[in-house]
Each structure stands twice: as C-alpha cells, then as structure tokens.
TINU-749091 format. One record per residue (C-alpha): x, z, y; residue number from 1. Coordinates in steps of 0.25 Angstrom, whole numbers. Example, Ala and Ser with C-alpha at 12.3 -4.5 7.8 and 13.67 -1.06 7.14 Angstrom:
2
@u = 49 | w = 31 | v = -18 | nr = 1;
@u = 55 | w = 29 | v = -4 | nr = 2;
***
This chain:
383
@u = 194 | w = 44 | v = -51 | nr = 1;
@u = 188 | w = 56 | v = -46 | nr = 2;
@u = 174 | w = 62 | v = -50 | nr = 3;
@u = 164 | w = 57 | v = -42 | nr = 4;
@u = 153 | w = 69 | v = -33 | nr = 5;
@u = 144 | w = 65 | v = -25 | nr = 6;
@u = 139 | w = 72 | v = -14 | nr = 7;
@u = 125 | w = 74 | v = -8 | nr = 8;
@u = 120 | w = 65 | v = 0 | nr = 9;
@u = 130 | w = 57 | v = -8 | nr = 10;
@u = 126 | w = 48 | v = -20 | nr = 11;
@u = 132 | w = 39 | v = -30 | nr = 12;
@u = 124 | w = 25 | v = -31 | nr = 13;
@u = 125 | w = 11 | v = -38 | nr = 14;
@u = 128 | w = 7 | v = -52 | nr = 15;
@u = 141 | w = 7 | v = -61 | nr = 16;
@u = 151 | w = 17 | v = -65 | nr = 17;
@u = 158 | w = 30 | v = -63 | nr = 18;
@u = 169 | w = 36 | v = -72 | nr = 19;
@u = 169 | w = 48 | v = -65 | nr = 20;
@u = 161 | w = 61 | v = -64 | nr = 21;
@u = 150 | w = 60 | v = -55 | nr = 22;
@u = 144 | w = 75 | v = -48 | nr = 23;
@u = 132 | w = 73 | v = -39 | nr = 24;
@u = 136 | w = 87 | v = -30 | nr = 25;
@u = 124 | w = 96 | v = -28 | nr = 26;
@u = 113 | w = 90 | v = -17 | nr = 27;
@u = 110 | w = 76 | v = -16 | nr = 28;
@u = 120 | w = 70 | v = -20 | nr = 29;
@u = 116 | w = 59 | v = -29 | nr = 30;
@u = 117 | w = 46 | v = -38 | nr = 31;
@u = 107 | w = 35 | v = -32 | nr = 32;
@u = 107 | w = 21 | v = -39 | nr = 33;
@u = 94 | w = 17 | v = -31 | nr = 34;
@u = 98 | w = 2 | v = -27 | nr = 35;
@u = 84 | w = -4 | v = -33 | nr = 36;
@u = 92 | w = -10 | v = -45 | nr = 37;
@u = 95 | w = -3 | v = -59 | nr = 38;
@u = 109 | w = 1 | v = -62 | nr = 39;
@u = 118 | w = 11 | v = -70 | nr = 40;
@u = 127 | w = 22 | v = -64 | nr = 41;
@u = 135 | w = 27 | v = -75 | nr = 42;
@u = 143 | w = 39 | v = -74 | nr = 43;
@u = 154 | w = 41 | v = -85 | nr = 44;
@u = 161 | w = 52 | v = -81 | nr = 45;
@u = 147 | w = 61 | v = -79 | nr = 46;
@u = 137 | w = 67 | v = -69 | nr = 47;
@u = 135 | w = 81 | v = -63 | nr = 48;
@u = 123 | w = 82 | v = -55 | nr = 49;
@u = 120 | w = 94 | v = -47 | nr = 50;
@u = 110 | w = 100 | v = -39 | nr = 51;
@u = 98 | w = 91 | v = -31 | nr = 52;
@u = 108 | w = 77 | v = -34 | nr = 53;
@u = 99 | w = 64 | v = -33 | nr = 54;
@u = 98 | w = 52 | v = -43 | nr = 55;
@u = 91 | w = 38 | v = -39 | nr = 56;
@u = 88 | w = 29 | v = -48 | nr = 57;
@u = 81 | w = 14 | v = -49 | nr = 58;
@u = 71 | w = 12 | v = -58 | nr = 59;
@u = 66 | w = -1 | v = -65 | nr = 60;
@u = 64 | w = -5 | v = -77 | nr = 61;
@u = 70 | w = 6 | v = -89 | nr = 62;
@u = 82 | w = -4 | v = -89 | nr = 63;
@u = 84 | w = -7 | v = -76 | nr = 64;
@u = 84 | w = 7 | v = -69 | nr = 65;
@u = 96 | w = 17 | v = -63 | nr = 66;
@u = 104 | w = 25 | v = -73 | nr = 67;
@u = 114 | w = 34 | v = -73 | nr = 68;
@u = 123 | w = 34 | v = -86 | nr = 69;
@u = 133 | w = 47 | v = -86 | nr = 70;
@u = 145 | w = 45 | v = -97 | nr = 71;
@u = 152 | w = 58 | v = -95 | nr = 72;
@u = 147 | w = 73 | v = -93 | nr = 73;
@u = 133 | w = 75 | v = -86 | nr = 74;
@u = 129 | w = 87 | v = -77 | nr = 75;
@u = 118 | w = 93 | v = -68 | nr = 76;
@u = 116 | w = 105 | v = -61 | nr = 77;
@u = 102 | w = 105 | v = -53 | nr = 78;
@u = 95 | w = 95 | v = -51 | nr = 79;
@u = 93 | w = 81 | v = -47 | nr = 80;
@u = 84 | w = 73 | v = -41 | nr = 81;
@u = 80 | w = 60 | v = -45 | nr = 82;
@u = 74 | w = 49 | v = -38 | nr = 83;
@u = 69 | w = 33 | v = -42 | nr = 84;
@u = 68 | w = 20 | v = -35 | nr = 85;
@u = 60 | w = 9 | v = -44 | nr = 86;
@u = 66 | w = -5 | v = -44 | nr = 87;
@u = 59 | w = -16 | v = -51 | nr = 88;
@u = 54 | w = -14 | v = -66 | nr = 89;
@u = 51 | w = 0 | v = -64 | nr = 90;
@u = 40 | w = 6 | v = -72 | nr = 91;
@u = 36 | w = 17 | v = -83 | nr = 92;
@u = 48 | w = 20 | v = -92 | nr = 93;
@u = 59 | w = 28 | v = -96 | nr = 94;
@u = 72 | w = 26 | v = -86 | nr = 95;
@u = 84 | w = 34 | v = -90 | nr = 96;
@u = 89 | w = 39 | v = -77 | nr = 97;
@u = 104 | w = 45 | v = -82 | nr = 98;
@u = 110 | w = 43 | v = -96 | nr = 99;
@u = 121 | w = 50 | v = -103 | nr = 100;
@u = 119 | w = 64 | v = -95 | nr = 101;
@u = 120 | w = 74 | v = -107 | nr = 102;
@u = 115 | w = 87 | v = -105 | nr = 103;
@u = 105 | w = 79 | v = -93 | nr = 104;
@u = 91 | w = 87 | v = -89 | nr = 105;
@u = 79 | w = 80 | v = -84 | nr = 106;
@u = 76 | w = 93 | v = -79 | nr = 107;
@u = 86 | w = 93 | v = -70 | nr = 108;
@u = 81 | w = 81 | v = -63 | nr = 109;
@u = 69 | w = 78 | v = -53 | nr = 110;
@u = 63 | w = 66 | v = -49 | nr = 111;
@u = 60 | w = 63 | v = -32 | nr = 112;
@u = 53 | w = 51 | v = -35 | nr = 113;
@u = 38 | w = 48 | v = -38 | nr = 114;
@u = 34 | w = 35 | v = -41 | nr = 115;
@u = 19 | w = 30 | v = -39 | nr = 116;
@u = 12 | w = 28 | v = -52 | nr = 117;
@u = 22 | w = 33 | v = -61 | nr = 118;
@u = 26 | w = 47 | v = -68 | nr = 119;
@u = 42 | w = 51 | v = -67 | nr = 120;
@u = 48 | w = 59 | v = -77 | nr = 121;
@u = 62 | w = 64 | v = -81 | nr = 122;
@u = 65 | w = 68 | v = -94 | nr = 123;
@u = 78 | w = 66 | v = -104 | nr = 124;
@u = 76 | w = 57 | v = -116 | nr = 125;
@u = 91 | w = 63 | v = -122 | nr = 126;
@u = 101 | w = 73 | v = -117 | nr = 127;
@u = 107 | w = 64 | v = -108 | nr = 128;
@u = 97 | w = 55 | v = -101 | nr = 129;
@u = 87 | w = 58 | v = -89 | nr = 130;
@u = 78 | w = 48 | v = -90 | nr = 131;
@u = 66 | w = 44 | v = -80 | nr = 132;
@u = 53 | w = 41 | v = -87 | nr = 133;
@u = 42 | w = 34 | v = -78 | nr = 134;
@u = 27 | w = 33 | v = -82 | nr = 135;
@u = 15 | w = 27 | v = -75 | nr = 136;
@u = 6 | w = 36 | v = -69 | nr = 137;
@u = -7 | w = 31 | v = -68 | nr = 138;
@u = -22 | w = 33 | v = -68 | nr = 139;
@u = -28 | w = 29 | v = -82 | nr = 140;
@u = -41 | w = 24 | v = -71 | nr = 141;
@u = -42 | w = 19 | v = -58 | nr = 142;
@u = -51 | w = 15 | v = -49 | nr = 143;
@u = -52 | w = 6 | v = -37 | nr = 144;
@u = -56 | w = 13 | v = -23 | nr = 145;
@u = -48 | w = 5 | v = -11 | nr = 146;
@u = -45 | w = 18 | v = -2 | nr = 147;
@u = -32 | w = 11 | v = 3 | nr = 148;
@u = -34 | w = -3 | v = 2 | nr = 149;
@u = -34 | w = -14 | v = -9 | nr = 150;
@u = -21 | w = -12 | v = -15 | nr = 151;
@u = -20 | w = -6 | v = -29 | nr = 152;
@u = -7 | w = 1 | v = -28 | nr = 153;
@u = -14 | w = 11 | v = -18 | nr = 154;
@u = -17 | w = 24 | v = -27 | nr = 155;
@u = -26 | w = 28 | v = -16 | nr = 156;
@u = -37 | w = 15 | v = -20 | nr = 157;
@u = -38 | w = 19 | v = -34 | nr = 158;
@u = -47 | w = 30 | v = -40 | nr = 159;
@u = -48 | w = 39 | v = -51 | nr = 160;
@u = -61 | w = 37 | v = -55 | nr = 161;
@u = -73 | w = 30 | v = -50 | nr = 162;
@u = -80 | w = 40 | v = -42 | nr = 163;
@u = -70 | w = 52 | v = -40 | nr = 164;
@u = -65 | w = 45 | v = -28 | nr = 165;
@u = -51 | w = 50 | v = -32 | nr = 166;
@u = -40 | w = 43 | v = -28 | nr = 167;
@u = -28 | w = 39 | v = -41 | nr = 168;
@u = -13 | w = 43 | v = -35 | nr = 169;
@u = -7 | w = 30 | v = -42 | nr = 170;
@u = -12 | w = 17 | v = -43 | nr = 171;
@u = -18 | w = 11 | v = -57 | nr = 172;
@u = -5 | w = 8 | v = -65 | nr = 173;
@u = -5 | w = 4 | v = -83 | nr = 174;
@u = -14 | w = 13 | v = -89 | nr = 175;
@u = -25 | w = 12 | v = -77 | nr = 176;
@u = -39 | w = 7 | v = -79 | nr = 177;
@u = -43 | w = 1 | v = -65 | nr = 178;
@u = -58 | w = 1 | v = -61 | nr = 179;
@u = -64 | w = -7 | v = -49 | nr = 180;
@u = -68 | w = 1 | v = -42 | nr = 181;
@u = -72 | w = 15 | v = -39 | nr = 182;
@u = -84 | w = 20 | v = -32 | nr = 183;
@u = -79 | w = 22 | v = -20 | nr = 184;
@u = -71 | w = 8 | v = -18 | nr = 185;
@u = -76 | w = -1 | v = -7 | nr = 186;
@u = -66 | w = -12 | v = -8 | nr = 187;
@u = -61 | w = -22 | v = -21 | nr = 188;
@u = -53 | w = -31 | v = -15 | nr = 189;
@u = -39 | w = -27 | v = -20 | nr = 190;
@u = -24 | w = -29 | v = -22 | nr = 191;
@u = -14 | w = -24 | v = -32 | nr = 192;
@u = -3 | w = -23 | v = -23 | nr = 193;
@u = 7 | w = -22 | v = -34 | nr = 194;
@u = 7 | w = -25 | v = -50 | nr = 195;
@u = -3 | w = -17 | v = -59 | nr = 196;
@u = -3 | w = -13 | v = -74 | nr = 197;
@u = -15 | w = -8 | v = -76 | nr = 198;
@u = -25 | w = -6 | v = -89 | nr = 199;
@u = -39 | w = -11 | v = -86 | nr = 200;
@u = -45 | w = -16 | v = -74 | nr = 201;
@u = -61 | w = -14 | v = -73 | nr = 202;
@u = -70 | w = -20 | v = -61 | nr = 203;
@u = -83 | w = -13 | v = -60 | nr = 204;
@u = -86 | w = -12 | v = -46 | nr = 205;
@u = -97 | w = -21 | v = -42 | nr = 206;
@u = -88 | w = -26 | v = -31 | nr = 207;
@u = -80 | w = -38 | v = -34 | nr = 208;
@u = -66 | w = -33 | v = -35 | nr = 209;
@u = -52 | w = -41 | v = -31 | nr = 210;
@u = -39 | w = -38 | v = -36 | nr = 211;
@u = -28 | w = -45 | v = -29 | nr = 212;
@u = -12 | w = -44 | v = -25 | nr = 213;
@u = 1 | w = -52 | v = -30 | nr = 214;
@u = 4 | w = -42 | v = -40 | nr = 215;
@u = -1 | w = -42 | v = -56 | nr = 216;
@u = -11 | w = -33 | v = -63 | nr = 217;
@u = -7 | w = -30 | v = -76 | nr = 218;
@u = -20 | w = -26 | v = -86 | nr = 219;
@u = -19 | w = -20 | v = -99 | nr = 220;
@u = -32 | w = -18 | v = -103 | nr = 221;
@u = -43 | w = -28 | v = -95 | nr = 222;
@u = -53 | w = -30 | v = -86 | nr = 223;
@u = -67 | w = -25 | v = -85 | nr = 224;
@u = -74 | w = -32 | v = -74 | nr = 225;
@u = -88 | w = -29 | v = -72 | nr = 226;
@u = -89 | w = -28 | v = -57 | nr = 227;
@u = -92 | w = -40 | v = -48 | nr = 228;
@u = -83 | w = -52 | v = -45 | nr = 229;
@u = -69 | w = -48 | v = -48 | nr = 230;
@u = -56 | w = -55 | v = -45 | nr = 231;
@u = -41 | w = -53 | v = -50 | nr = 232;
@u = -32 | w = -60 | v = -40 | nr = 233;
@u = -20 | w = -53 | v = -44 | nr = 234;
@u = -13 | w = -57 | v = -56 | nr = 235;
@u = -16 | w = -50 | v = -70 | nr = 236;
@u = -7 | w = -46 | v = -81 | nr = 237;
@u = -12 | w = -43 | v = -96 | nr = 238;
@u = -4 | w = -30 | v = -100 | nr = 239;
@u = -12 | w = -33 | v = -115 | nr = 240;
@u = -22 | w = -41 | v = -122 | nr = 241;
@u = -35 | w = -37 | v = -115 | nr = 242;
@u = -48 | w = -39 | v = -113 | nr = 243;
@u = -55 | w = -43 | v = -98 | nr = 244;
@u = -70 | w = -41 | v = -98 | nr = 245;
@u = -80 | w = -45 | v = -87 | nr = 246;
@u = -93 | w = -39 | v = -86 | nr = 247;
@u = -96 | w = -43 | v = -71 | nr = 248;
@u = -109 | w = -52 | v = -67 | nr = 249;
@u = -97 | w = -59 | v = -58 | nr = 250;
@u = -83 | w = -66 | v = -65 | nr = 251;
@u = -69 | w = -58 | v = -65 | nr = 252;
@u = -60 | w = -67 | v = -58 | nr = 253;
@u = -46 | w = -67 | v = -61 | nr = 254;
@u = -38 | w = -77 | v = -51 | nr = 255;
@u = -23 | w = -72 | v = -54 | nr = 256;
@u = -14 | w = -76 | v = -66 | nr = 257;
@u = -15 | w = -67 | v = -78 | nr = 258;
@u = -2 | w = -64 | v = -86 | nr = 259;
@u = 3 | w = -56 | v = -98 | nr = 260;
@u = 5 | w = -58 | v = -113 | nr = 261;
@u = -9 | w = -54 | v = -117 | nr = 262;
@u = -23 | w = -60 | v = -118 | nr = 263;
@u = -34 | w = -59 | v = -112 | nr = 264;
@u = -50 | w = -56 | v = -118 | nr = 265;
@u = -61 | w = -61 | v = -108 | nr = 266;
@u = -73 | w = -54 | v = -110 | nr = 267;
@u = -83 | w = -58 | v = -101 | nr = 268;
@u = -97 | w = -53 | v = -99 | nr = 269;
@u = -99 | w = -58 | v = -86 | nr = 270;
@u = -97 | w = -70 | v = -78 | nr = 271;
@u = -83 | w = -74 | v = -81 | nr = 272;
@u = -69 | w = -70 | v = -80 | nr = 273;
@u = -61 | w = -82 | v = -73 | nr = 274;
@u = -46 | w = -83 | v = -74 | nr = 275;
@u = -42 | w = -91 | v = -61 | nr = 276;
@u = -26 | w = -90 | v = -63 | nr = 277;
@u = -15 | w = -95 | v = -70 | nr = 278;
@u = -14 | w = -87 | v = -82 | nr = 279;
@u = -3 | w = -82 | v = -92 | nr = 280;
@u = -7 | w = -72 | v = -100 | nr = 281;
@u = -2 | w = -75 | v = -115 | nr = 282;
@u = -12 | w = -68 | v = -124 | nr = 283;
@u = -23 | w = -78 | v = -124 | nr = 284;
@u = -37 | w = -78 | v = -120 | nr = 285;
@u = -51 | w = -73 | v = -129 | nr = 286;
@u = -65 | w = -76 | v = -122 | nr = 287;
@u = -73 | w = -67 | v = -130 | nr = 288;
@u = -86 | w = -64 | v = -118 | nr = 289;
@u = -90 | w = -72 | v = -108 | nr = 290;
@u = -81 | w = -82 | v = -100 | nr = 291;
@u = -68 | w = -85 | v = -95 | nr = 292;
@u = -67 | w = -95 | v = -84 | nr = 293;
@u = -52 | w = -104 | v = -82 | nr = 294;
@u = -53 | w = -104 | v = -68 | nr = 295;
@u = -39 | w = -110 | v = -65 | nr = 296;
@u = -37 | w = -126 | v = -64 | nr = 297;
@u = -28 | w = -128 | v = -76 | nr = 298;
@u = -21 | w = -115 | v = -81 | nr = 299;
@u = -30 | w = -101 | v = -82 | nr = 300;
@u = -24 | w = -96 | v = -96 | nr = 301;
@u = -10 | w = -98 | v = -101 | nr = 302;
@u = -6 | w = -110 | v = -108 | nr = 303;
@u = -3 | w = -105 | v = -122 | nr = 304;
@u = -16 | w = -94 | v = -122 | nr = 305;
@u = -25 | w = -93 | v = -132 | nr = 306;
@u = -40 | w = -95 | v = -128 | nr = 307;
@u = -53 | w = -89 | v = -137 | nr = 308;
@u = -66 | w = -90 | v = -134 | nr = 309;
@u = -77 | w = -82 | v = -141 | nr = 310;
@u = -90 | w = -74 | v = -139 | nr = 311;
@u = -96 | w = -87 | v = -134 | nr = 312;
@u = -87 | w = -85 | v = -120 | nr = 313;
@u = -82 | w = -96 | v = -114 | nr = 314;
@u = -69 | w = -101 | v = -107 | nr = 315;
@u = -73 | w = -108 | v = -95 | nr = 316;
@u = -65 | w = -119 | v = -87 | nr = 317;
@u = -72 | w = -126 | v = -78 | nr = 318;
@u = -63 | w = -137 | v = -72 | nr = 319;
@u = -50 | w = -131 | v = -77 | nr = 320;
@u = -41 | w = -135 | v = -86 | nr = 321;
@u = -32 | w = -124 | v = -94 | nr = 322;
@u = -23 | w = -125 | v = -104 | nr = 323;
@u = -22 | w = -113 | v = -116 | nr = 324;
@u = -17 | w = -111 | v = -131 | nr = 325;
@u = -26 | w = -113 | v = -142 | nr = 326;
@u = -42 | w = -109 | v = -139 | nr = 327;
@u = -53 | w = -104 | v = -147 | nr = 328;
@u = -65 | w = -104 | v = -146 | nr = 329;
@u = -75 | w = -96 | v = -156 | nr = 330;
@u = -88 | w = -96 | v = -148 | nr = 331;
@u = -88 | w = -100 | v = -134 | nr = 332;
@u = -86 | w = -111 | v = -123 | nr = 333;
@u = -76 | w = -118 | v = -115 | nr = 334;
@u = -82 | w = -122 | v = -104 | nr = 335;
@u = -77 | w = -132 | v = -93 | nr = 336;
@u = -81 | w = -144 | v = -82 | nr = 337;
@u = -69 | w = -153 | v = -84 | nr = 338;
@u = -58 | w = -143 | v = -87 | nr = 339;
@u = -48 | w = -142 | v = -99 | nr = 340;
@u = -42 | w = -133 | v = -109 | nr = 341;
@u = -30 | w = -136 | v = -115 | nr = 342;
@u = -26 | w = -128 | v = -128 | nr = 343;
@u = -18 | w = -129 | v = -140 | nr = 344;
@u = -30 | w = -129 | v = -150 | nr = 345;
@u = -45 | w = -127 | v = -148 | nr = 346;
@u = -51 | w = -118 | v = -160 | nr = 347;
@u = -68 | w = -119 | v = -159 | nr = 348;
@u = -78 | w = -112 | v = -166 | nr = 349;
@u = -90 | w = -111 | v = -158 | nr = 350;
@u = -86 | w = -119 | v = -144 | nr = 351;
@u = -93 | w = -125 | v = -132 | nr = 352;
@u = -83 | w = -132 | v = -126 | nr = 353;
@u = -84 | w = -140 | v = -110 | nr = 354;
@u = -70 | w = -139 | v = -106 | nr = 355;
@u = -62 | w = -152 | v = -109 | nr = 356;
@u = -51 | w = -147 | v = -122 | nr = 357;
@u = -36 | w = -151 | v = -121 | nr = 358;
@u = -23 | w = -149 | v = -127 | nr = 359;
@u = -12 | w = -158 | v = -134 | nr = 360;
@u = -10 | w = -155 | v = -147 | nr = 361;
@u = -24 | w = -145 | v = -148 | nr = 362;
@u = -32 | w = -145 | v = -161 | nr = 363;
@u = -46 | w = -142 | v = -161 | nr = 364;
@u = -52 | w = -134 | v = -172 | nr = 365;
@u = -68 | w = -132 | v = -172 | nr = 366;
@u = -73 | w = -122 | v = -182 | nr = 367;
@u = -83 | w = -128 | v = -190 | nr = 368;
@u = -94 | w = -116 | v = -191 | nr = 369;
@u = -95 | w = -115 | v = -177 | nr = 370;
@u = -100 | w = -127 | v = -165 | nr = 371;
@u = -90 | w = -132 | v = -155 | nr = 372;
@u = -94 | w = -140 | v = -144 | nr = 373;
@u = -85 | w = -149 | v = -134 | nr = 374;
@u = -88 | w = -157 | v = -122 | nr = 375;
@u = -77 | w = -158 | v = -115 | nr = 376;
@u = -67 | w = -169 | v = -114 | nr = 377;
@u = -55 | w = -164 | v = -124 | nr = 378;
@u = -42 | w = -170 | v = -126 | nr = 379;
@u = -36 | w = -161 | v = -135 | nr = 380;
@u = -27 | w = -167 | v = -146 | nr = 381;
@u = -24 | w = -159 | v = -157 | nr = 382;
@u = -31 | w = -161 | v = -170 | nr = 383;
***
C-alpha cells in the first residue's frame, strides 16, 4: 500500500486504522472525525502535518471523545487549526486530542472554536500528547435582571452585581451564587431552559419569585429565601449536604422532586418550607428551625431517609401519609389531621405527636428524662 496525502479541501474522516504514512499537504487539508459519536483514528505508520491543516474532533465525556493515536513517526511544520463539536457528556476535563506524537508542540496548535461558559486550552502533558483541557468559566455571582426574557440560559438576564446594571457574558454555572434579583429586574417568573449546577441560590427580592422549566437545578450549597412567596417548580438536585434556610413572612414552596445522594437541613424562621413532590434524595432530613410541611399524598421524602426533628421545629403532614427510615425526635412535634408516618423506628425525647405512627416491625423508644406525648391513632409493631 502506498502512503496516504491528503489534499486541501480534502480530509481524512471516521474511525479505524491506517498502516501507512499519513501527510496532511499544506492549506486545509485535514483529518475531521466529527460524526457526533466518539471514536479512534489511529495512525501507525505516522503523521506529517503542515501549514494551516485542520483537525475536528467530538468531545464528550474524557472517555468517550475523538482521538488520534499515531504509532509511527510524527511531524509538523506550521500550524494547525483545531476545531470541536460537543456530543453528549461533554463538560470540564482533560481530553487528550492526539497521542503518541513525539516531538508534538501545543504551540503549534490553535483552537477556532469557543464554547459558551467554558475556558479552552491546549497544552502537552508529555512529549507526545496534545491534550485539550476545558474549564468552566463562570461568574463567582449572579444576579437576576430579565432583559431578554425568562430563560436562565440568556447571559444577557443576569447581572454582575445588584446595582451596577452590568450584564454577565455567560450564564451562572458551578461555582455561581445566584441572587433574586437585581435592582433593576421587573420580572420573576422564570425558566431554566437547560440544566444548571449552581452553588447557592438566595431569594430576597420582595416579589414572589418562580423558577420553572423541564430541566434540573443542581445546588451545592443551599437556599436562602428571605423574599416573598417563592416557588421551585423545576426539579432540584443536591450536589452536597446542605443547609435550605427561610427567613420570609411567606413559605418557600418546592413543588418538583428532589434528587441526589445528600441530605437536607431545614432551617426555617418563617412560615414553612413545603415539599409538594416525590422526593429522593438519600441523605436524610434534620429539622432544626421552624417547620417542614409534607405536602404530597403519600410519598414527600424517600423511603429509606432518616428524619430528625429538634429545636422545637415540627414536621407537619396534615392529611398525608409518607413513609421514612427511622425518625427522631429530640424536641419538637409531628403534627397531622388524619395522616400517617410510616418509619422503621421512632426514637422520642421531648415529642408532641398528632400524626397517626406506622411501621411493621417499628420499635419505639422514649427517652425517659424528657415528656412525649401521642394522640394519634398508631399501629406501629415493633417492640
């Protein structure tokens, strides 16, 4: 078989294998793998690039992303520009672009492609890997000003501080605290309009504040609601144990499911938080401030969760029912009007208890320096 050159606007594309030499001829000849899936394009007998060639690579996940893998001699003159598509997975993280290129440059290299939101750099971990390292780019604050509509994912609706009237060049990603709203906002109702990772969320404005959409807002460091009447329709994630804390004269209403493998501190100095969805979230619940209100029919925390009560708050039901892991109460009330909690055990030191108690198999153990009281109808079974 013969070598293989390629001429501008010529390109090599796909996966697989070549045994040959491979020269890309100066101009914009090229090597483009963009076919929205990861794959290899491994080139054992070598590569010369030249002058103004192009690359093209899918990016995913750090695994899952286009490479080139070079066996044989490796050689540039010039240099070459590079350009990216995202596929699904893609995010911050190191992609080694071409592998086993000895003697390779990243300064022979360029990038013609920006993405929103994220830094790009090129740079070469040993002497014959160019590797692609991506960063998130975002604003340590943000704050809610709706220029161009309701969605979240317009830059232009955020700002960079409360009263500099300032607009952000990317939208609020991982390391961004999020405030409702700006001084110059006229408009709350809003909608995510992708998924967010973001690390606090504080409502202060006195106008009640929606947050809405079909995609998933992950927090990593709570809430702060001290505004007005707030509601979460979108669904939540928990990115770490963390603490929500409402300070508002009105409750902070979540209606969508919350998920992840943390727990969840209710602190609540105002008039309730209430959790309307079917939540999973793993890490348990502590009441240490206030109340906590199950607001679906039969299933508001996870199954298996842990529940404390303590601080005097109290873990409202009302008519619903819920089913938990084992729940404690140190000082404080369950409260309800014909609903049950279900648990694996009930642990009471200073308890009030309305709510009806059930669980097959669930002890009950009452701490004998404190006062608990029950006047619900229980059936709980264990000893």
């Amino acid at each position: 078989a013969s070598p293989v050159t390629v001429f501008g606007p010529g390109a090599l594309a796909g996966s697989g294998s070549i045994s040959q030499p491979v020269t890309l001829n100066a101009g914009n000849a090229g090597i483009l793998l963009t076919n929205n899936a990861g794959a290899t394009l491994s080139l054992s007998g070598g590569l010369t690039l030249s002058n103004a060639n192009v690359l093209a690579f899918d990016i995913g996940t750090t695994s899952t992303s286009d490479q080139i893998a070079v066996g044989g001699t490796f050689a540039q003159t010039g240099t070459a520009t590079i350009y990216l598509s995202q596929i699904a997975g893609f995010g911050a993280g190191t992609y080694n672009l071409i592998t086993g290129a000895s003697g390779i440059s990243a300064a022979n290299f360029t990038l013609g492609t920006t993405i929103s939101g994220y830094t790009l750099s090129l740079s070469n971990p040993d002497s014959s890997t160019l590797a692609l390292t991506v960063t998130v780019a975002a604003p340590s604050s943000a704050f809610w000003h709706n220029r161009s509509g309701t969605a979240w994912t317009t830059a232009n609706n955020w700002d960079t501080d409360a009263s500099g009237n300032v607009a952000l060049s990317t939208p609020p990603a991982v390391p961004t605290d999020v405030t409702f709203a700006a001084n110059a906002a006229s408009s709350y109702n809003t909608t995510l309009g992708a998924d967010f990772s973001i690390h606090s969320l504080t409502l202060s404005t006195p106008n009640n504040v929606t947050i809405g959409g079909a995609n998933t807002l992950t927090i990593s460091a709570g809430i702060n609601n001290s505004g007005a009447n707030n509601t979460i329709n979108t669904k939540v994630a928990l990115g770490t144990d963390q603490t929500w804390v409402n300070s508002s004269p009105g409750p902070l209403i979540v209606n969508s499911n919350i998920s992840g493998a943390y727990g969840l501190t209710i602190n609540d100095k105002g008039n309730g938080i209430v959790l309307n969805g079917v939540n999973t979230y793993a890490g348990g619940t502590v009441l240490t401030a206030g109340k906590l209100v199950l607001g679906n029919a039969t299933d508001t925390l996870a199954d298996t969760g842990s529940v404390l009560v303590d601080n005097s708050s109290t873990l409202a039901l009302g008519g619903n029912s819920d089913t938990v892991g084992p729940v404690t109460v140190g000082t404080g009330s369950i409260t309800g009007a014909g609903g049950t909690l279900s648990a694996s055990a009930f642990a009471f030191t200073n308890a009030t208890v309305t709510a009806n108690l059930a669980g097959s198999g669930a002890p009950l153990s009452v701490d004998g320096n404190g006062t608990t009281t029950l006047t619900g109808t229980n059936s709980f079974t264990g000893s």
